[in-house]
C-alpha positions in Angstrom: 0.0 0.0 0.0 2.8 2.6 1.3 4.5 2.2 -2.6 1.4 2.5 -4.5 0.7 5.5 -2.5 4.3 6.6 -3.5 3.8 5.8 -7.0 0.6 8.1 -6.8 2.6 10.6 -5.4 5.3 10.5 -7.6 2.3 10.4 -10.7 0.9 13.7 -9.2 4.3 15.7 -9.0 5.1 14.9 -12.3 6.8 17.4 -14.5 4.8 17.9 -17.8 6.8 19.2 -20.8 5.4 21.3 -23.8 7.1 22.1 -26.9 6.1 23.8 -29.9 8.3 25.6 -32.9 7.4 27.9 -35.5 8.9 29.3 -38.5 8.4 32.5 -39.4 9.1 34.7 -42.6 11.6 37.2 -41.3 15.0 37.3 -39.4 15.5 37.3 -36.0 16.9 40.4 -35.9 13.2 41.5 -36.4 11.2 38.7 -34.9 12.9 39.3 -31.2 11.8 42.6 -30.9 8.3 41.6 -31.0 8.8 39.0 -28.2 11.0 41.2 -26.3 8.2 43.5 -25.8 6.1 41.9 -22.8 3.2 43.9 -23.7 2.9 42.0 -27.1 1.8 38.7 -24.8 -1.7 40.3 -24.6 -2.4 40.2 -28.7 -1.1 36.8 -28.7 -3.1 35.1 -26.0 -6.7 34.3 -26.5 -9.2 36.5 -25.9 -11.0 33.9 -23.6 -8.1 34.0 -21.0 -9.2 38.1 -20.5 -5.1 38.1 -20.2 -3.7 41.8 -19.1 -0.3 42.7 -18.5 -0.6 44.7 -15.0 3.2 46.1 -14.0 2.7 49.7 -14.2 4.5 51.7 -16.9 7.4 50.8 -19.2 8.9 47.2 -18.9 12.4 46.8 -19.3 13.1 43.5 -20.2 16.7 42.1 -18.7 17.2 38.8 -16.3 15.3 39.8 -13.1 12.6 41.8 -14.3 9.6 40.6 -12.8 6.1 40.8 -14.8 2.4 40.5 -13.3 -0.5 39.6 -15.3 -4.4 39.2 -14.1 -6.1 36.6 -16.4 -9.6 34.3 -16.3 -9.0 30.6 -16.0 -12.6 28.8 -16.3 -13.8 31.9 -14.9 -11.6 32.2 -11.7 -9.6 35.1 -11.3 -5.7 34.6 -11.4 -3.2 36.5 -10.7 0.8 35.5 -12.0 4.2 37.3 -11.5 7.2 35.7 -13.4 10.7 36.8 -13.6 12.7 36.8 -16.3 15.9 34.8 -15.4 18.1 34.5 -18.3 17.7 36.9 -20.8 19.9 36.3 -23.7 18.9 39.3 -26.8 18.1 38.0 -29.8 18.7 34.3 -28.9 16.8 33.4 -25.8 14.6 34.2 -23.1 13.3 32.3 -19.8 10.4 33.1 -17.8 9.5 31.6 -14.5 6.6 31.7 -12.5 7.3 33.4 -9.6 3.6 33.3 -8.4 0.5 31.5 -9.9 -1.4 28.8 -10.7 1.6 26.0 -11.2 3.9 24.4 -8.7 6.4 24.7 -11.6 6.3 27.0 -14.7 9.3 27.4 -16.8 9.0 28.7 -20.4 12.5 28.7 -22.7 11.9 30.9 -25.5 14.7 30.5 -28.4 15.1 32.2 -31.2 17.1 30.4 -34.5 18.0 31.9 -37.6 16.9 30.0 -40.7 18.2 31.6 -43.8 16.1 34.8 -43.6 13.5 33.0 -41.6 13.2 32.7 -37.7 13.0 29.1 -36.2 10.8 30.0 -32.5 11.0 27.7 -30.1 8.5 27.4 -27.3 9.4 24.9 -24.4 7.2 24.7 -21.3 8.0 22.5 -18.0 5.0 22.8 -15.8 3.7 20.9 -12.5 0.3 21.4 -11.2 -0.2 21.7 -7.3 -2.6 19.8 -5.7 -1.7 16.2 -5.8 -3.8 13.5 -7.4 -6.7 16.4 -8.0 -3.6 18.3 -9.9 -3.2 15.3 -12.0 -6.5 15.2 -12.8 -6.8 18.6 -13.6 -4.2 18.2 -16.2 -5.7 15.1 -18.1 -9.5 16.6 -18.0 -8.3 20.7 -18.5 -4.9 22.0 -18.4 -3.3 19.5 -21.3 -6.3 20.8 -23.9 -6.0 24.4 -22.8 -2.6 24.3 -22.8 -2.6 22.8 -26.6 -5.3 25.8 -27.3 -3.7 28.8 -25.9 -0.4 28.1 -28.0 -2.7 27.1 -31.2 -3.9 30.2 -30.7 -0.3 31.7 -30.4 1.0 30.7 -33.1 -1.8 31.6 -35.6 -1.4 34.9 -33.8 2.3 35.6 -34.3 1.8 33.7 -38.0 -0.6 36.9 -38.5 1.3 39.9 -36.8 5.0 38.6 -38.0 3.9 38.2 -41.7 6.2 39.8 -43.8 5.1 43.4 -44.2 3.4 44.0 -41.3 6.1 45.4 -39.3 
């Protein structure tokens, strides 16, 4: 009994991973400045989320800076403060949940030249509080929202990075 219960444990702590990559029309050296810009996460986020940016005034982006946001999840209120903690121009960037909804959020950003394209590179590791009702959150909720929101991302930055728009 005292192992399955670890092995449920173990199950419920679990860190999930999500990874996504893009490839955009134009070079880095003008795809980063779009990402750079923290207050360009509202126009990429779904409209469902009700996802504001809340740190007052201008954000200077540099390992450290800390970001809060107010969003929706199923309705509930959320609030979430992240810090940037590797900051890396027009290469990579790292946020981390310094607050929120997750036990664990850690979001790599990377940026790869591809001729005169942009490879992006989202990579997530996440763990849901909770225990065994965290777990089940993630297989009922969080997994498909997850999957949606960066759907949603990506046809966002496919529209507001096409070539021309900038």
């Amino acid at each position: 009994m005292t192992v399955r219960g670890a092995a449920s444990v173990s199950q419920s702590m679990r860190v999930h991973v999500l990874e996504r990559a893009q490839r955009l029309s134009l070079p880095v050296e003008e795809v980063y400045p779009f990402f750079a810009d923290a207050r360009n996460l509202e126009a990429i986020t779904p409209p469902w989320l009700r996802f504001r940016v809340v740190t007052p005034g201008t954000i200077q982006m540099r390992a450290g800076t800390l970001i809060e946001y107010r969003l929706r999840l199923h309705g509930l209120p959320v609030r979430w403060l992240t810090r940037i903690s590797e900051w890396v121009p027009g290469e990579r960037f790292v946020d981390e949940q310094v607050r929120g909804p997750c036990s664990l959020w850690h979001h790599s950003h990377l940026f790869e030249p591809d001729g005169d394209a942009t490879i992006v590179r989202d990579r997530v590791r996440y763990r849901l509080p909770l225990g065994p009702l965290g777990a089940a959150a993630h297989l009922l909720l969080v997994r498909r929202d997850l999957a949606r929101i960066f759907d949603f991302r990506q046809a966002a930055v496919e529209r507001l990075l096409a070539p021309g728009r900038l």
